[in-house]
C-alpha positions as CSV (number, residue, x, y, z in Angstrom):
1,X,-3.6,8.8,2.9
2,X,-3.8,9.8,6.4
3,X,-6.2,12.0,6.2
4,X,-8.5,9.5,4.3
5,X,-7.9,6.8,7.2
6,X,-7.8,8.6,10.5
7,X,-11.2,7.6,11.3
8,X,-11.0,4.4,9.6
9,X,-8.8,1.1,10.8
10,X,-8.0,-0.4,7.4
11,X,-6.1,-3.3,9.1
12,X,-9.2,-4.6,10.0
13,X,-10.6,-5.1,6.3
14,X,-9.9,-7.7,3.8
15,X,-8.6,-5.5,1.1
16,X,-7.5,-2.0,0.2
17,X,-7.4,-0.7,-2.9
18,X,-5.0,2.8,-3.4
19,X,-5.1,4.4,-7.2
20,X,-2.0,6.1,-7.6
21,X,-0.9,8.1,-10.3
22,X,2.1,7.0,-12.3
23,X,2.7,9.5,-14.7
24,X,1.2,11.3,-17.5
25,X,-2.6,10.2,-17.6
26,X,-1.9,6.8,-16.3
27,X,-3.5,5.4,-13.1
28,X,-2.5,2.5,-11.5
29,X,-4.4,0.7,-8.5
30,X,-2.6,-0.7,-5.6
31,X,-3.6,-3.3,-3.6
32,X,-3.3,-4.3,0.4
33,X,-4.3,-7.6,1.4
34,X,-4.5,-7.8,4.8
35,X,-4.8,-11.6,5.8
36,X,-2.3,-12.1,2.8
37,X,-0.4,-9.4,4.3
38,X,0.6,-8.1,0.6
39,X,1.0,-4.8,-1.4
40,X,-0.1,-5.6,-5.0
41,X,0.8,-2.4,-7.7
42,X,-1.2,-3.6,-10.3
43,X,0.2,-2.0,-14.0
44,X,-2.0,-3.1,-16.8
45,X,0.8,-0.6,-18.7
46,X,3.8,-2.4,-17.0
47,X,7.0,-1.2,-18.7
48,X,11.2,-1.8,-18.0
49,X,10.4,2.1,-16.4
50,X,7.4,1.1,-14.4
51,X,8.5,-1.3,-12.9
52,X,11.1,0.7,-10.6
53,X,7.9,3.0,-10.2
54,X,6.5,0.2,-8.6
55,X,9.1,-0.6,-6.3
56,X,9.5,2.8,-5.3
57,X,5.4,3.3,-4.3
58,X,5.2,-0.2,-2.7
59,X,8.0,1.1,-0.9
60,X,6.5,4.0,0.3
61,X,3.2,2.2,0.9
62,X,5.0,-0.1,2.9
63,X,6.1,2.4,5.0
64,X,2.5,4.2,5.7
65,X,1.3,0.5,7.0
66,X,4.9,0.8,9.1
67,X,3.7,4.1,10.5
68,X,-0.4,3.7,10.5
69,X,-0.2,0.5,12.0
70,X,1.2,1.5,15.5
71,X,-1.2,4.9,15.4
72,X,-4.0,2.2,15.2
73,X,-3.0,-0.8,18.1
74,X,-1.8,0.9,20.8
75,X,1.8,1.5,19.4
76,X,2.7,-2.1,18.8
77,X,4.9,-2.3,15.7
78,X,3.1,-3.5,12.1
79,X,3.4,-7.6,12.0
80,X,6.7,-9.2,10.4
81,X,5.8,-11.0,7.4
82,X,4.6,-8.1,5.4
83,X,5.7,-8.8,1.7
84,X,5.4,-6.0,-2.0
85,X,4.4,-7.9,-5.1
């Protein structure tokens, strides 16, 4: 993802939308809201299997914003309230 947003500040959109692929031929969209301040993995497949998938890329995601964030403002750290769904 960094190379598809170093020119681009996605904090300063609404949304974000991130297809990931989750095995096999299955892609799943991910979702940042940015006023909500939200990571959204949105399964339509959602099994007992995927959802520990899930945790682990909203994980990950959540540590690109942690990283992207201060590369975009100056160095100050991403905003506290930052929540995966």
């Amino acid at each position: 993802m960094n190379r598809c947003t170093r020119k681009v500040n996605i904090f300063k959109m609404a949304h974000a939308v991130v297809v990931v692929h989750a095995g096999g031929n299955h892609w799943v969209p991910v979702v940042f809201d940015m006023q909500k301040m939200t990571i959204t993995y949105m399964d339509s497949n959602a099994t007992r299997s995927s959802q520990q998938r899930a945790r682990t890329t909203t994980k990950i995601l959540m540590r690109y914003l942690e990283d992207e964030y201060p590369r975009q403002h100056d160095g100050k750290p991403l905003p506290d309230g930052w929540r995966r769904d």
